[in-house]
Every structure is written in structure tokens, then in C-alpha cells.
N, C-alpha and C positions, 0 to 999 in steps of 0.2 A: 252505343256500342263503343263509347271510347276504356281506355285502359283497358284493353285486348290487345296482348301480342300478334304483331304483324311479320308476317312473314312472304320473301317472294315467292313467286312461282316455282314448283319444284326445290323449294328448299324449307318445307314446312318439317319436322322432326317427325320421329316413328312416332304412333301412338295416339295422332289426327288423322281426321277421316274425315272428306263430306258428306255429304247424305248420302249421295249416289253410291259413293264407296261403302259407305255402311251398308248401305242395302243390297251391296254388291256379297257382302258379307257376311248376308242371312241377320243383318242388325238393322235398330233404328236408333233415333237419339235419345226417347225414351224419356222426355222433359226436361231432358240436364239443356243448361245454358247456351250460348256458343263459347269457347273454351278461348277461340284465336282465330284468325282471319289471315286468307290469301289475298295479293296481289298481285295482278297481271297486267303490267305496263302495256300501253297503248302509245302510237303516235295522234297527237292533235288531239285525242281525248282523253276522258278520264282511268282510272286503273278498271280493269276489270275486278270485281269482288268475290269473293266464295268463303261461306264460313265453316269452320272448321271444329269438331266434336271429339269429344274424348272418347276411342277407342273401346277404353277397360269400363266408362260409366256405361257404356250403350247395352242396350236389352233385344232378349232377340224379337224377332219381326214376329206379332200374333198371327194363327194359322187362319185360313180363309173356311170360315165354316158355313154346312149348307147353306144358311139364312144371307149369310153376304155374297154366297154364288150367286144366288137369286136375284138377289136386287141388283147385281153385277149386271145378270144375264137380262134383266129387265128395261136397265137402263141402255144397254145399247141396243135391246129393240127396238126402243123409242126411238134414237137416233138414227132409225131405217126407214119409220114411217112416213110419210107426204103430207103436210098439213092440209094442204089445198087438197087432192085428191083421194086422202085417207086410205092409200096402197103401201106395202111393201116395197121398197124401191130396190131390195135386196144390198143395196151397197148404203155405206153410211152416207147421208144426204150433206154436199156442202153446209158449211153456215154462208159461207158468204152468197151463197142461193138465194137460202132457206126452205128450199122447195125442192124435189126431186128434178132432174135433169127437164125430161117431158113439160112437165109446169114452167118451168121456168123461160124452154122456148118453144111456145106448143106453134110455132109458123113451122119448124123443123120436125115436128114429129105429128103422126096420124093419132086422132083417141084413144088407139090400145095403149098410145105409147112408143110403136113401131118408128119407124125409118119410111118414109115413103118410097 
């Protein structure tokens, strides 16, 4: 990434955007390059970094059609299910589990699942 203008924090020119801003912005970057780069001074550490896109090359964000709600909606069902007990857990299961709550401390809870 060298020979990219750097610029500080909040003094980047109109016309750069990051991702998040683009997509703030109903855009994305749409394969164009990084254009220029943020830095955000640290003490004791390094800068903080953020790359920065051309405004006018960005394209807008493709719409979500049925087929991606789908698999949208499929993947985070999976991310409910209990591997160990093959339930519903209704809520998204930690990763740092891996397991639904119940599984994970079954001294704490009765077989349905419950609270003693």
C-alpha cells in the first residue's frame, strides 16, 4: 500500500469515504483500489489505520434478493441450533460455548433445560 496519500484523522478531503461511509451511503467500493489511507495517532502504539475509497468511482450496494434472504435466513438458524442436544436454543448460541447455555452447564440446569 505504499505511494498512497495519507491523511490524519478528520482531515481526509470531500470525495473519500470508508467502507462503512459508503455503505452508509447506499454504496460500496465496487473493485476500485484504495485511493488513500487514514491515520489515527495512538499513544505507545502504532496509528490506527482506515482505508479510504473514491466517492464518485463507488457503485451502488446490489439489492438483497429472495435467494440471499434465504440463505441469510438459514444461516442464522443454524447459529441457534445445539450441537450437543440438537434443539433450538432460541437465542444465538455463544461461540466461546459452543454449546447452548443448558449443555454447557447441565450441574445448573434439569433436562428440559429448566432452572431447578
Amino acid at each position: 500500500m505504499s505511494g498512497l496519500p495519507v491523511y490524519r484523522w478528520r482531515f481526509a478531503p470531500d470525495g473519500y469515504a470508508t467502507r462503512r461511509q459508503l455503505r452508509a451511503l447506499g454504496l460500496r467500493p465496487g473493485g476500485q483500489d484504495v485511493a488513500a489511507q487514514l491515520e489515527r495517532p495512538r499513544r505507545r502504539r502504532g496509528p490506527l489505520v482506515a482505508y479510504l475509497y473514491r466517492v464518485d468511482l463507488a457503485k451502488p450496494v446490489r439489492p438483497m434478493t429472495p435467494a440471499r434472504w434465504a440463505a441469510l435466513a438459514k444461516a442464522n438458524a443454524a447459529r441457534r441450533f445445539c450441537p450437543a442436544c440438537r434443539r433450538d436454543a432460541e437465542y444465538v448460541i455463544p461461540t466461546s460455548l459452543g454449546t447452548c447455555v443448558p449443555c454447557a452447564y447441565p450441574d445448573l440446569y434439569d433436562s428440559d433445560g429448566s432452572t431447578p
